[in-house]
N, C-alpha and C positions, 0 to 999 in steps of 0.2 A: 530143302531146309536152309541150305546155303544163302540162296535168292532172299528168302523170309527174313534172316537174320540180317542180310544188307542193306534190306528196306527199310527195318526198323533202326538201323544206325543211321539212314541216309536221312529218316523221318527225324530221329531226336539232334541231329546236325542242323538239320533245317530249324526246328524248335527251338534250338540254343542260338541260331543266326536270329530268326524273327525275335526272340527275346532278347538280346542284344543289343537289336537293332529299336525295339523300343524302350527299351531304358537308357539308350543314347537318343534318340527322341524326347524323352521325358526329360531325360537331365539338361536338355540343350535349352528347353519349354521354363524350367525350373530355373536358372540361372540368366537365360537373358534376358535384355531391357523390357520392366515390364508396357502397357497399353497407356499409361496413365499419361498424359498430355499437360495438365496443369496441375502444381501442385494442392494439394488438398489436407486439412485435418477430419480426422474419422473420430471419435469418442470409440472405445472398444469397451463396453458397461462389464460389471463383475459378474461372476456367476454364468459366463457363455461361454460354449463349450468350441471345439476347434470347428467342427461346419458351421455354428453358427456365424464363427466368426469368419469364416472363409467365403460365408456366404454376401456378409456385409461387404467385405473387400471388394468381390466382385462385383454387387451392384453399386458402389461408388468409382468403378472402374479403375479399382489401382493391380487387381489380380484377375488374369484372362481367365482361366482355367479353374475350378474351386475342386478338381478331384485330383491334379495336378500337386493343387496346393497341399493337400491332407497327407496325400501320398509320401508327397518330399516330407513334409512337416514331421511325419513318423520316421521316414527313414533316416532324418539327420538327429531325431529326437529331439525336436523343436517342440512337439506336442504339448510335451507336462510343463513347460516353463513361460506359457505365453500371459505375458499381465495386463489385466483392465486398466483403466487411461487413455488420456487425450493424445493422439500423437500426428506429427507433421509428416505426410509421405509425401517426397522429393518427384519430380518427373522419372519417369522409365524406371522407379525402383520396378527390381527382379522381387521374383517370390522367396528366393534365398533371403534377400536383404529386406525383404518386409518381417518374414519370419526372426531373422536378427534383431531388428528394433522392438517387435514386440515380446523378446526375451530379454533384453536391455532395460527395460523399463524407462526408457528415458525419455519420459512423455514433455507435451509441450509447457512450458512454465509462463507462466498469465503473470503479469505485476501489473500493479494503482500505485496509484500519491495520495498519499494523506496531505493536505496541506498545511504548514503553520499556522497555529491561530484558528483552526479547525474546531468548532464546539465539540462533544460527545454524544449530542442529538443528531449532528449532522454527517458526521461518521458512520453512525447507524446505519442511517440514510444511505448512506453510500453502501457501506454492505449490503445491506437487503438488496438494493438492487443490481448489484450485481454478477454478470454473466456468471458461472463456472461454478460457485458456491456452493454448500447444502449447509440446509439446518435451518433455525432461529438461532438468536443471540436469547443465550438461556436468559443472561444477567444483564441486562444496560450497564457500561460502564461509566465510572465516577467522573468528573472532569476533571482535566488533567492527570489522567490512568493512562493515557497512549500515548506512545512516541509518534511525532507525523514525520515518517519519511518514506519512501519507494518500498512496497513489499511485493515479494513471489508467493505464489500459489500453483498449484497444479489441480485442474478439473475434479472436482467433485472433494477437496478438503474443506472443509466446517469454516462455518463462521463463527464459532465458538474458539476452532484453536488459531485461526486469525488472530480473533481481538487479545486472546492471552500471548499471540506474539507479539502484538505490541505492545500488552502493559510489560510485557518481558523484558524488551527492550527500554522502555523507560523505569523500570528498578535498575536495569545494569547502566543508565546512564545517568542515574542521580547515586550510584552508589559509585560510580566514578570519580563525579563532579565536586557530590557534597563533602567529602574528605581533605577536598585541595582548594576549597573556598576562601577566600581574602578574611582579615580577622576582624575582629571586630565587628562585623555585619550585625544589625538588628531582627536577625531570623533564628526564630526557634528550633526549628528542626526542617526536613527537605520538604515536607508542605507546606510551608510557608515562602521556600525559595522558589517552586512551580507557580505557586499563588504571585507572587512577583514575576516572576516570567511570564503566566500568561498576559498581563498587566502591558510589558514592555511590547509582549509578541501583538498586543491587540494596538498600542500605541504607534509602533513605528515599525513601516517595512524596509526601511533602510540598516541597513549593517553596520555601517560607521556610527550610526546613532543608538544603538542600543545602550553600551555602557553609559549612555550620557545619561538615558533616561533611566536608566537603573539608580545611577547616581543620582538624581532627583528625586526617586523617591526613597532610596535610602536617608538623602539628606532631610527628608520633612518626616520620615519616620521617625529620626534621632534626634528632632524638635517638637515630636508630638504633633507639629501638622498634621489637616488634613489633608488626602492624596489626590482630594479633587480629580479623579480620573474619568473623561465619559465614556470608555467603554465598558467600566464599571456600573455605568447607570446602564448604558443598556443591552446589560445582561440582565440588571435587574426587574427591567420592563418584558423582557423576550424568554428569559431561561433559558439562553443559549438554541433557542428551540428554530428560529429563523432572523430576517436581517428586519431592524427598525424600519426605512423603507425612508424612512424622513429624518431631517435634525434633529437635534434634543432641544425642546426648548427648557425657558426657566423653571416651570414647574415641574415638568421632568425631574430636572437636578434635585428639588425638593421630595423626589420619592422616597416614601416610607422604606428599606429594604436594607437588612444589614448588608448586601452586595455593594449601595450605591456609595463612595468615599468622599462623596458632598455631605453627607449627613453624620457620618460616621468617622470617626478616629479609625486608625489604623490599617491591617490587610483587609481586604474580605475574607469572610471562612473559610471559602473554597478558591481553587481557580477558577476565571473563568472562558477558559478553553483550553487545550492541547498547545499548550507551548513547543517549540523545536530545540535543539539543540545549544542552537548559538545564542536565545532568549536565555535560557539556560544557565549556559555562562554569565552572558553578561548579568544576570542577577550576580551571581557570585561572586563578579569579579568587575564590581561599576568603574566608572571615573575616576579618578579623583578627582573632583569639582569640588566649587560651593555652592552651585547652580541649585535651584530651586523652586524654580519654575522651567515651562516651554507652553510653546503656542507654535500655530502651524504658519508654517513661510511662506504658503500659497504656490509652491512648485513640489510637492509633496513629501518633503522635510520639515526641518522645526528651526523657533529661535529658542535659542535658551538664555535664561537671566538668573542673576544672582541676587538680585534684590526686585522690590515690588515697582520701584519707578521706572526701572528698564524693563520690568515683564508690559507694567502699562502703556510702553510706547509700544511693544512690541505687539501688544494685541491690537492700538490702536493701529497700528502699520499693517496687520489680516483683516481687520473691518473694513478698512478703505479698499484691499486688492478683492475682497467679497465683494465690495459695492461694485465694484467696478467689472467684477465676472456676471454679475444678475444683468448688467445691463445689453 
């Protein structure tokens, strides 16, 4: 009975060494550098459960083992907190440290540019195609409803609460701006200061020259001029929808369209495109000039004049540097 009773200690000694001995196996398997050789993003979709996901890891090679994985996953209680999302795994991440990150939530973040001067067609455009997204754009937005500057995303957010981050952003940056506006301006309310902003934004990509050109058309607004603008005309031949492709000629200018400010008094209705920030301002805060004209300097700047005889040499001094580029 003696003998019996020591075999079965000597057996459950050995059972607790072999056990042991593979849970220090397992925990070593668990914890060290995992196989993964170059870095990789994996998409983890919602609704998968932990094999499923254990099983993904391993065939992109970031997890050697996938019953390795589950096992730890449970026993560190990784299980119930793993979340769907894009995420970047590093070289030799361990199974520890993968299970970490996808309880972190701290998946990969994607940003675009909106460009300045960007139509609302062409923004679309951009959304729709691009990577990461879901949805349709329930509503087309208005022109001049978006702010263009750099935004983050993470795989699989809407293009619907995109476009309202950026019309977001442009409420919080006109309800900044139009409070601290220079006095006297001849703008009714903050759509009418976009509407001049896109104006500037479509006019000049130079920085130093914006207030200038703000202040030309403040100043021909406060004389009832017309604003003569051609990117005015064409929006109104395009609908912000693609680029001219060619010049404007003279009967262009003559197009029927309350957009085009050859034929028309005043702002257009709308804007037309997605002004930036610093268009923005400088609506609000032009020159002080008495300038009243510009024309382009053929190095892609402008000249600007205060009266009609100095604008007429000035344009006659861009015909001549045109003649002389055709050639």
């Amino acid at each position: 009975m003696r003998r019996v009773f020591l075999s079965l200690v000597a057996l459950l000694v050995l059972s607790a060494i072999a056990a042991g001995g593979v849970y220090v196996w397992g925990h070593a398997q668990f914890t060290r550098p995992g196989p993964l050789a170059a870095p990789v993003t994996i998409v983890i979709p919602k609704g998968k459960g932990l094999a499923a996901i254990a099983g993904r890891l391993t065939e992109a090679g970031v997890v050697a083992n996938p019953i390795i994985f589950r096992l730890g996953a449970r026993l560190i209680k990784a299980d119930k907190g793993l979340q769907a999302g894009e995420y970047a795994f590093p070289v030799a991440i361990s199974m520890r440290e993968v299970l970490e990150l996808l309880n972190s939530g701290k998946t990969v973040v994607r940003r675009f540019t909106v460009v300045e001067g960007m139509t609302a067609a062409k923004i679309v455009k951009l959304l729709t195609a691009l990577d990461g997204l879901s949805g349709d754009i329930a509503q087309p937005p208005g022109e001049g409803e978006l702010l263009p500057e750099t935004y983050h995303f993470s795989y699989g957010d809407t293009r619907n609460d995109v476009v309202d981050r950026m019309a977001g952003a442009m409420t919080r940056t006109l309800r900044e701006l139009w409070p601290a506006r220079a006095p006297g301006l001849p703008l009714k309310n903050e759509l009418e200061a976009v509407v001049l902003a896109s104006m500037i934004e479509k006019e000049t990509g130079l920085a130093d020259e914006r207030a200038r050109v703000a202040a030309v058309f403040v100043n021909r607004l406060a004389r009832g001029m017309r604003l003569q603008s051609d990117p005015t005309v064409v929006y109104a031949l395009t609908e912000g929808k693609g680029d001219l492709g060619r010049t404007l000629t003279r009967a262009d200018l003559k197009t029927p369209s309350p957009y085009n400010t050859y034929v028309n008094k005043g702002l257009p209705p709308a804007p037309i495109c997605n002004p930036g920030r610093e268009s923005l301002v400088a609506a609000l805060h032009p020159a002080k000039t008495k300038e009243l004209y510009f024309v382009a300097d053929g190095s892609g700047g402008h000249l600007f004049a205060s009266n009609l005889a100095q604008h007429n040499r000035n344009v006659a001094r861009w015909r001549k540097i045109r003649k002389q580029q055709k050639k």
